[in-house]
C-alpha positions in Angstrom: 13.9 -14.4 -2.0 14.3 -17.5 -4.0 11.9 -17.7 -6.8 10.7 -21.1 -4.9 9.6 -18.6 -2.0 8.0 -15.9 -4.7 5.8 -19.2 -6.6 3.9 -20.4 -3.5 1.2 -22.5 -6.0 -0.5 -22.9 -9.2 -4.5 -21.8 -8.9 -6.2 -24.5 -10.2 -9.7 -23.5 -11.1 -12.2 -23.2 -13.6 -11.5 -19.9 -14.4 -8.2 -20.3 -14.8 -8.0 -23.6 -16.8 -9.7 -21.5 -19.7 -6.8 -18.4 -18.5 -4.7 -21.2 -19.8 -6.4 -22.5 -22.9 -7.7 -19.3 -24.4 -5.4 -16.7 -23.6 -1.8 -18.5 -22.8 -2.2 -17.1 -19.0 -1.0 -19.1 -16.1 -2.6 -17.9 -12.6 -0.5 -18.4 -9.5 -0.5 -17.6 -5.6 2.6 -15.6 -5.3 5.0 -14.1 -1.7 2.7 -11.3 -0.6 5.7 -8.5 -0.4 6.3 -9.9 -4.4 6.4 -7.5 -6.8 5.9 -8.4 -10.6 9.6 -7.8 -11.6 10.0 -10.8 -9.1 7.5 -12.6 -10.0 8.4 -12.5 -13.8 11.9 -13.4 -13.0 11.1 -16.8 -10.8 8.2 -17.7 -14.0 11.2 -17.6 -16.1 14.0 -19.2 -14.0 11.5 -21.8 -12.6 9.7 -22.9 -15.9 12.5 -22.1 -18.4 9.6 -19.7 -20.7 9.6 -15.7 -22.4 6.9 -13.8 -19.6 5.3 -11.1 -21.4 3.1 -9.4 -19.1 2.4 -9.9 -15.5 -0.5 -8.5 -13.5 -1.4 -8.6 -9.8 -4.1 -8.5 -7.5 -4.0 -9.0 -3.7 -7.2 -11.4 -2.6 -8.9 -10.1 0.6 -9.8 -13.0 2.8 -13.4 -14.2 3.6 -15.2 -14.3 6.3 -16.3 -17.5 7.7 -18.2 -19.0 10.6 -17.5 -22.2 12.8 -20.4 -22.3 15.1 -20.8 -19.2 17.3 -17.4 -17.7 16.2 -16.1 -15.6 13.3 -13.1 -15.8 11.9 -11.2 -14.7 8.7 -9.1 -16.4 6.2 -5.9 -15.0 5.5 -5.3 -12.5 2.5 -3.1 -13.5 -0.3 -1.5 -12.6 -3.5 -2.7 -13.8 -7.3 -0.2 -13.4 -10.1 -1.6 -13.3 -14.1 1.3 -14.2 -16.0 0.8 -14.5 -19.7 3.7 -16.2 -21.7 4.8 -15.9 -25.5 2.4 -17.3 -27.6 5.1 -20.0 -28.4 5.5 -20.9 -24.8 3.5 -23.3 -22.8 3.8 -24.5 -18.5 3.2 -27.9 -18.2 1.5 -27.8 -14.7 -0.1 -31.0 -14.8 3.1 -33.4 -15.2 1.7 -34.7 -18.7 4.4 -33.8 -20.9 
């Protein structure tokens, strides 16, 4: 896999705006069959930055309703990646 195909997206929440801020850690939706040695590689190829730990957790999908029906929203994978403390991912386009 390309590390294009490993980095599906940023996460782009609350929780993970202060991931950023406090503790240098970046949170991304990652290739489900990624492991971190892959995910720690395409981090450092994409973004040109030191990775110094990586940790992952696969998201179960919810439940949700549309009327009568049920249905379930797809499981995916979330990536933790914290970078050397001189290192910084500009995900916003500002720099």
């Amino acid at each position: 896999m390309t590390p294009h195909q490993i980095l599906v997206r940023p996460v782009v929440t609350e929780k993970s705006t202060d991931l950023m801020a406090e503790n240098n850690q970046y949170v991304f939706q990652v290739a489900k069959n990624a492991n971190k040695i892959e995910v720690r590689k395409a981090v450092e190829m994409v973004f040109g930055v030191r990775v110094s730990d990586v940790r992952t957790q696969v998201v179960r999908g919810d439940v949700r309703r549309v009327g009568q029906n049920y249905g379930r929203k797809a499981a995916w994978k979330k990536a933790i990646v914290t970078l050397h403390p001189e290192d910084t991912i500009d995900l916003y386009g500002e720099e």
